[in-house]
C-alpha positions in Angstrom: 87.7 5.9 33.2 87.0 8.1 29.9 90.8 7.3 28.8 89.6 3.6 29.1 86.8 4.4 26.9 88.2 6.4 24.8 89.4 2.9 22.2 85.6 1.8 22.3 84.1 5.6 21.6 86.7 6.0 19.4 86.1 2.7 16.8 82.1 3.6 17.4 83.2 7.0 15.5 84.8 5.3 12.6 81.6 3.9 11.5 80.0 5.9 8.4 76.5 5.4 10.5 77.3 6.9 13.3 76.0 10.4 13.6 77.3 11.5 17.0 78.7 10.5 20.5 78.4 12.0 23.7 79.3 11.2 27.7 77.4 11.7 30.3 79.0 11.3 34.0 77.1 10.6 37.1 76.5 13.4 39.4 77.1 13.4 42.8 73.8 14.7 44.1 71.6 12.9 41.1 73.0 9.4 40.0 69.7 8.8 39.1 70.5 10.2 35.6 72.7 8.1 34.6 71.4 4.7 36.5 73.8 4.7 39.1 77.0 4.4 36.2 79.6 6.2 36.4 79.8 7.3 32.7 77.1 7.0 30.3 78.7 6.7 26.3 75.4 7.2 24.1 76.1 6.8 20.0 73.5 8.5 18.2 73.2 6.1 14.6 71.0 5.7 11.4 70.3 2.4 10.1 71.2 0.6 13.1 69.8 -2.9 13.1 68.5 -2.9 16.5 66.8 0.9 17.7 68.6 0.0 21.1 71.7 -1.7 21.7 73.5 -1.8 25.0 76.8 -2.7 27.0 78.3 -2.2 29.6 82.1 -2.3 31.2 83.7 -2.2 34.5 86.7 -1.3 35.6 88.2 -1.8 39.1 85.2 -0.4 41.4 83.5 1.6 38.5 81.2 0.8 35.8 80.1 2.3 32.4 77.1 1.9 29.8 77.3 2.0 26.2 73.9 3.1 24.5 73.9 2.4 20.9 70.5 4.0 19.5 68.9 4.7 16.3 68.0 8.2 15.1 64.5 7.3 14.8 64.3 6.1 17.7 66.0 9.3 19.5 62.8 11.2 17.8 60.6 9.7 19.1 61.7 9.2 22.6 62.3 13.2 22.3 58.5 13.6 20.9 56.8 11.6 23.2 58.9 12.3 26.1 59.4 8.5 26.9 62.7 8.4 28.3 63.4 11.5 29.7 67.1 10.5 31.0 67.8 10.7 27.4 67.1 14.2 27.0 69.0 15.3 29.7 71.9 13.7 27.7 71.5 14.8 24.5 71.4 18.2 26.4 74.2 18.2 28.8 76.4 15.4 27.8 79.9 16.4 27.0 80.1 15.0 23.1 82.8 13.6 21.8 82.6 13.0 18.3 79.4 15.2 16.2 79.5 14.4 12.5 78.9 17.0 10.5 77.7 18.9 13.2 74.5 16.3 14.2 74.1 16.9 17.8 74.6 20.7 17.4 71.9 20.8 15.0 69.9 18.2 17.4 70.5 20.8 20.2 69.3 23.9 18.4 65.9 22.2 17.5 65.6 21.0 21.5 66.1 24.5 22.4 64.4 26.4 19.6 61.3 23.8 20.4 59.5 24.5 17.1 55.6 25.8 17.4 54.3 22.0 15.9 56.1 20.0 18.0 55.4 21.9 21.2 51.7 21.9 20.2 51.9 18.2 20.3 53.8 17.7 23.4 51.5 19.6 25.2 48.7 17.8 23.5 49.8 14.3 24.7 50.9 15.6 28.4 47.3 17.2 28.4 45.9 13.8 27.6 48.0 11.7 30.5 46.5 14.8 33.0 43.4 14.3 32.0 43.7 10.4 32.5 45.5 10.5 35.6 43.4 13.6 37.0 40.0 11.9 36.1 41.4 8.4 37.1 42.3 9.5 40.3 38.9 11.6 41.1 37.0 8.0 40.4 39.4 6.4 43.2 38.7 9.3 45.7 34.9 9.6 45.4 34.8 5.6 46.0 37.5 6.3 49.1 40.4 4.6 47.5 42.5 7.4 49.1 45.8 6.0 48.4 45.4 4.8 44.9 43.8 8.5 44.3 46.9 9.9 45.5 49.1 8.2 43.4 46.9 9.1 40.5 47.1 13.1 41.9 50.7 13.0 41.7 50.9 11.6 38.0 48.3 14.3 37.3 50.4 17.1 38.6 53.2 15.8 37.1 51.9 16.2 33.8 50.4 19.5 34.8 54.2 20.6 35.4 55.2 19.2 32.3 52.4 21.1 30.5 53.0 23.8 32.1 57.0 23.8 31.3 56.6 23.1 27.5 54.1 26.2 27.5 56.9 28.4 27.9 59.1 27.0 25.6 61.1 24.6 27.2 62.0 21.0 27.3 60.8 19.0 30.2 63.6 17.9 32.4 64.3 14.6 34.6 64.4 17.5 37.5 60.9 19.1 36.4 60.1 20.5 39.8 63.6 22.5 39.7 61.6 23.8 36.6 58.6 24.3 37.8 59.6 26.2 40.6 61.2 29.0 38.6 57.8 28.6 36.6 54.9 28.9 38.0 55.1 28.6 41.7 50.8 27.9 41.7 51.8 24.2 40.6 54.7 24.0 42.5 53.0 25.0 46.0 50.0 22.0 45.1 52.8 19.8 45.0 54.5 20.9 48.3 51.0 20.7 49.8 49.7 17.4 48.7 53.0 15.9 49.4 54.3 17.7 52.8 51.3 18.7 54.6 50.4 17.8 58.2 46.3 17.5 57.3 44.9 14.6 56.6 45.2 13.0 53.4 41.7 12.9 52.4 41.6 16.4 52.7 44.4 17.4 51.3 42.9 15.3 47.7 39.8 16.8 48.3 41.4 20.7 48.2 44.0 19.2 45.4 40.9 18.3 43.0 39.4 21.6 43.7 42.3 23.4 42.9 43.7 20.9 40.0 40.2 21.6 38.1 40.6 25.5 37.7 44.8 24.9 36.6 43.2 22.2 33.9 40.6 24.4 32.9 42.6 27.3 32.3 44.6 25.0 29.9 42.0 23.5 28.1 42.8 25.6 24.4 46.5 25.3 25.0 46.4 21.8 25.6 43.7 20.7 23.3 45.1 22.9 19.9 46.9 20.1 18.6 44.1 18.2 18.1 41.8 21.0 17.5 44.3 21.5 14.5 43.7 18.1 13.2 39.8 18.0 13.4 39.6 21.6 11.2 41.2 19.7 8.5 37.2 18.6 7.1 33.8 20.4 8.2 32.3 17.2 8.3 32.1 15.7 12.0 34.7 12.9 13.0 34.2 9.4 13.5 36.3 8.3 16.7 38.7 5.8 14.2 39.1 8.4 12.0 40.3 10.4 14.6 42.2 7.2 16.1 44.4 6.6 12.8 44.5 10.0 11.8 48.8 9.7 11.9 49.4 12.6 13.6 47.3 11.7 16.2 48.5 7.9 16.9 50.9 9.3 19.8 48.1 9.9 21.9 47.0 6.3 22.0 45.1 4.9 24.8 44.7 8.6 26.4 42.4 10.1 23.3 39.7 8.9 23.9 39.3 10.1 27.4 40.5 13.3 26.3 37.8 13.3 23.6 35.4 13.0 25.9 36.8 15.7 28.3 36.1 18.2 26.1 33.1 17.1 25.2 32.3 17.8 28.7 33.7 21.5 28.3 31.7 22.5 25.6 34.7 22.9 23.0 33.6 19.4 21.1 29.8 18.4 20.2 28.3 14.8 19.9 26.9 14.4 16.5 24.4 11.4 16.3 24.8 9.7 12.5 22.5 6.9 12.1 23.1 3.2 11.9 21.2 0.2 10.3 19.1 0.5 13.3 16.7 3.0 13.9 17.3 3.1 17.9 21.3 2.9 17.5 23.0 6.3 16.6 27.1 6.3 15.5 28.6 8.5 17.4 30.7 11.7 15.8 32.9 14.6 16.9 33.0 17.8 16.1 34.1 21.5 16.6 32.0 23.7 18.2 34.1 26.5 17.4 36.6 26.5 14.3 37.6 29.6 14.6 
């Protein structure tokens, strides 16, 4: 089918704002990654009108998907982690047209992973654990067993995602292929809560026991993103100044939850500025240590 392709990849390269193209084929034992196509064209643009634009083509008994996407819209899905098909292709895709060497250079970054943006990876991934972990601990101590479990998973999802960035590397589709090679501690939760024979409230309640010492342990890795930000003045934080702080935005609905996580572990304090009245107290964030 790529020779029938090749005329519609081929005019997509002659456009002055198109940066690179690459093909992904489906995989026998994981068609998953490409959404059951058989071959995945993605065109990598600037400028493009829409961030997403797709098509897609049959041909006798298979089927193909053009993605047209923006640069800016690549970044962020690479930043945030938001569609992580798409960094499977940008990884392993086969490319077929790279001006002046776009992708290449797109490639090295992904697998150089720069100190900043792995900081803030594992910042927002430590976030989502701490949402799905505490979410999930609610739903268990009221005996929502099954709605905890779902939560658990999430959690220790993120926790292998966390864990994967720590060392340097992109989080794949496949992140329990990762994980595995990675640290097997994770991995073996996983195996446990999933394929165990005991019953499921147990196996949450020996989960949460063992999920709190893994989070713990990552509480300055995960948190030094943010902890970055809040040196930036002595004076303590109001929570929309953290909120709109820009470099903070991609955490969204998850900061404040994180916020008040480490509040709970000591490494952020609870200033009280006063308000108009004298009973009500704003309340402000701070280091305890800036070190």
């Amino acid at each position: 089918m790529e020779d029938l392709l090749r005329p519609i990849y081929q005019e997509r390269a002659s456009h002055r704002n198109t940066l690179g193209i690459l093909m992904v084929e489906k995989k026998i034992n994981n068609s998953a990654i490409t959404d059951t196509f058989d071959i995945i064209l993605l065109v990598i643009g600037k400028e493009i009108p829409d961030s997403v634009f797709m098509k897609h083509y049959m041909s006798k008994e298979q089927k193909a998907a053009l993605y047209i996407v923006d640069e800016k819209q690549l970044n962020e899905w690479l930043l945030l982690g938001s569609n992580r098909k798409v960094i499977d292709w940008v990884l392993n895709g086969k490319v077929l047209f790279d001006r002046n060497e776009y992708v290449q250079q797109l490639r090295n970054r992904m697998m150089e992973f720069p100190q900043e943006t792995r900081q803030l990876k594992m910042g927002l991934e430590f976030a989502k654990l701490i949402r799905r972990y505490t979410d999930g601990k609610v739903f268990f101590e009221s005996n929502q067993l099954l709605d905890a479990y779902n939560h658990v998973i999430h959690a220790l999802h993120h926790l292998a995602r966390l864990a994967v960035i720590e060392q340097g590397f992109y989080p794949e589709v496949t992140v329990w292929n990762q994980i595995k090679q990675i640290d097997g501690q994770i991995y073996k939760l996983y195996e446990e809560l999933v394929g165990s024979e005991e019953p499921l409230e147990k196996r949450l309640e020996l989960l949460f026991l063992a999920s709190e010492f893994l989070i713990h342990s990552r509480i300055l890795s995960g948190s030094a993103h943010l902890r970055k930000i809040l040196k930036q003045k002595d004076e303590p934080w109001s929570i929309s100044e953290i909120a709109q702080h820009p470099e903070l935005k991609p955490y969204s609905v998850d900061l404040v939850i994180m916020l008040e996580y480490l509040v709970e572990k000591n490494i952020l304090s609870v200033e009280k500025v006063a308000t108009k009245s004298p009973h009500i107290f704003h309340r402000y964030y701070q280091l305890k240590d800036k070190e």
